[in-house]
C-alpha positions in Angstrom: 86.8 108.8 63.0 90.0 107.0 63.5 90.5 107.9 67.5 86.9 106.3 67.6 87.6 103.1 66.2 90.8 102.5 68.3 88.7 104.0 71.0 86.0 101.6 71.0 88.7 98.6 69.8 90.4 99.2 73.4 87.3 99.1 75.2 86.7 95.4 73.6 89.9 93.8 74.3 89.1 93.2 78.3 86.1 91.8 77.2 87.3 89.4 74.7 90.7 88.7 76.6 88.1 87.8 79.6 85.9 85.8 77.4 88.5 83.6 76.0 90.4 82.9 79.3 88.2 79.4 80.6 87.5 79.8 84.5 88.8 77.4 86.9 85.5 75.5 86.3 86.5 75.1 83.1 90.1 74.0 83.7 88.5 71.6 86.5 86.2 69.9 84.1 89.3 69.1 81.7 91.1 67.8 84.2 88.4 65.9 85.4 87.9 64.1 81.8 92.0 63.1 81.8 92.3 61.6 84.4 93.3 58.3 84.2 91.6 56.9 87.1 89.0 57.4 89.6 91.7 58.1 92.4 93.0 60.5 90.2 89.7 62.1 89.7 88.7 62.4 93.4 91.1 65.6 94.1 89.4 67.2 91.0 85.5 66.5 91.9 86.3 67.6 95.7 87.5 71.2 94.0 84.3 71.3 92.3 82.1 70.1 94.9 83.5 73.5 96.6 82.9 75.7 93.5 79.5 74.2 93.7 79.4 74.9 97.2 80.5 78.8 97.2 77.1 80.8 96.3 78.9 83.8 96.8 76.8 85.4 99.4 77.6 85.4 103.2 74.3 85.1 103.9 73.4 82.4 102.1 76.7 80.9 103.7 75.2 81.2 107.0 71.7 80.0 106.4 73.4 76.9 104.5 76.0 76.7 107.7 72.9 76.4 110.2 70.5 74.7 108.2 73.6 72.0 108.6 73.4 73.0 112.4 69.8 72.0 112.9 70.1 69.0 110.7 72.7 67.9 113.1 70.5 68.3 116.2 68.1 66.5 114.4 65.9 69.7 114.2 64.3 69.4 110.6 62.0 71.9 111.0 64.5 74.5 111.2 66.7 73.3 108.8 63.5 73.0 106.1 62.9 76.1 106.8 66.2 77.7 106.8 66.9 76.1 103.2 63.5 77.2 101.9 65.2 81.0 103.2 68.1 79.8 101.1 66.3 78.9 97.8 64.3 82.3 98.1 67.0 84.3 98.8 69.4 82.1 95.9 66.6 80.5 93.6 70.2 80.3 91.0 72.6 78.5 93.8 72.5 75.1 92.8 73.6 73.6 95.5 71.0 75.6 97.8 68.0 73.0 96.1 70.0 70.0 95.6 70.8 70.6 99.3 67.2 71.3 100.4 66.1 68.0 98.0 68.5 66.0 100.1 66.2 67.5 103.4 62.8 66.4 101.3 64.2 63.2 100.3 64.5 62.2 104.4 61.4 63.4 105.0 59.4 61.3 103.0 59.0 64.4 100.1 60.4 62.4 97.1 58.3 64.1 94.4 59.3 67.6 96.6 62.9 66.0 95.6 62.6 65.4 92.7 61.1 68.8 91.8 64.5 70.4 93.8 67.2 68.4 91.9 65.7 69.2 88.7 65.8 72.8 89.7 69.6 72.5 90.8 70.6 70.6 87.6 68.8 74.0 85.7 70.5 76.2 87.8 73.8 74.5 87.1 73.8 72.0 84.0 77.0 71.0 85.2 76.2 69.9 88.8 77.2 65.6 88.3 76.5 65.3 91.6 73.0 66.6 91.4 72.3 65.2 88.1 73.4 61.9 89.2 71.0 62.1 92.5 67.8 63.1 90.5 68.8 60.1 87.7 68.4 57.9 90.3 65.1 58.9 91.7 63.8 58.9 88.6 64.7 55.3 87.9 63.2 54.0 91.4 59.9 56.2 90.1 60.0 54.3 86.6 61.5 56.5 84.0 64.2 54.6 83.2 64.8 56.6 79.9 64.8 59.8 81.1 67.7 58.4 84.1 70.1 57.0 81.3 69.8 60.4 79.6 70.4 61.8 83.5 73.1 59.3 84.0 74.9 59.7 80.8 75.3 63.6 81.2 76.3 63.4 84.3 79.0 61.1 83.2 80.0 63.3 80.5 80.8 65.5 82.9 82.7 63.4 85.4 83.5 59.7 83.7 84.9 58.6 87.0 81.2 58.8 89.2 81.0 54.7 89.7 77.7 54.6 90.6 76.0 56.0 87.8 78.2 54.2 85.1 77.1 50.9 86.7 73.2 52.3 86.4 73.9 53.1 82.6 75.4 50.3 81.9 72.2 48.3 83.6 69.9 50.6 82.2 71.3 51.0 78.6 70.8 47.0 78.4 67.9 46.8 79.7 66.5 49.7 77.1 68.7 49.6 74.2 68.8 46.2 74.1 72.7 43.9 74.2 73.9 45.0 70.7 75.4 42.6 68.3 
């Protein structure tokens, strides 16, 4: 009875020590909130813009890499199609549909957008930049709320992003009102 508790207590520690150690994500984001300026932040949001970026599947890497290609050469067939390959193959690779949102967006597709960033922000609730992207389309479309909600999580993540603090702070006037 013994040898099988300190049995099954030495299987757990790797998974506790593993779940306890935060992942470079992690140590990112807390870096991210300390720093004291947006010049100090802008090291820090590159590094996450290429976590965000990795999905971790050389395949995926290649589609995303000519998808790029044909949007280049000004081929957006190809590229449309290339990220709907990547979004199939991915449909949890954030940065696959806030990628392929970009594509809708300069197409004309702004609802197809819309519906894409909202799928990259559920793939990763942590994705600033793609929350910050769909916040805006959604105040040029009229839901003002819902884009200060958008625009305030996205600076919870990342306090330095000076675009959407400027669009809260419009926004959270022009809902909520001056305050006394």
């Amino acid at each position: 009875m013994r040898k099988r508790a300190l049995t099954a207590a030495f299987l757990l520690l790797p998974s506790l020590a593993f779940a306890a150690a935060p992942s470079a994500e992690d140590k990112l984001f807390a870096e991210l909130k300390k720093a004291d300026s947006a010049e100090a932040a802008k090291p820090i949001e590159t590094k996450l813009n290429e976590l965000f970026h990795a999905s971790g599947s050389a395949s995926v890497d290649l589609l995303m890499t000519r998808a790029g290609a044909a949007l280049g050469q000004s081929d957006h067939g190809t590229a449309r199609k290339l990220m709907d390959a990547v979004t199939r193959l991915a449909p949890d690779y954030a940065e696959g549909w806030r990628l392929r949102a970009r594509m809708q967006q300069a197409s004309g597709d702004d609802t197809g957008a819309m519906v894409s960033l909202d799928r990259a922000v559920r793939a990763n609730p942590r994705h600033f930049t793609a929350m910050a992207e769909l916040a805006e389309m959604m105040e040029d479309y009229g839901d003002k709320a819902g884009a200060l909600k958008l625009y305030r999580r996205a600076l919870a993540l990342d306090p330095h992003l000076a675009a959407a603090a400027e669009r809260a702070k419009a926004l959270t006037k022009e809902i909520e009102g001056q305050g006394i």
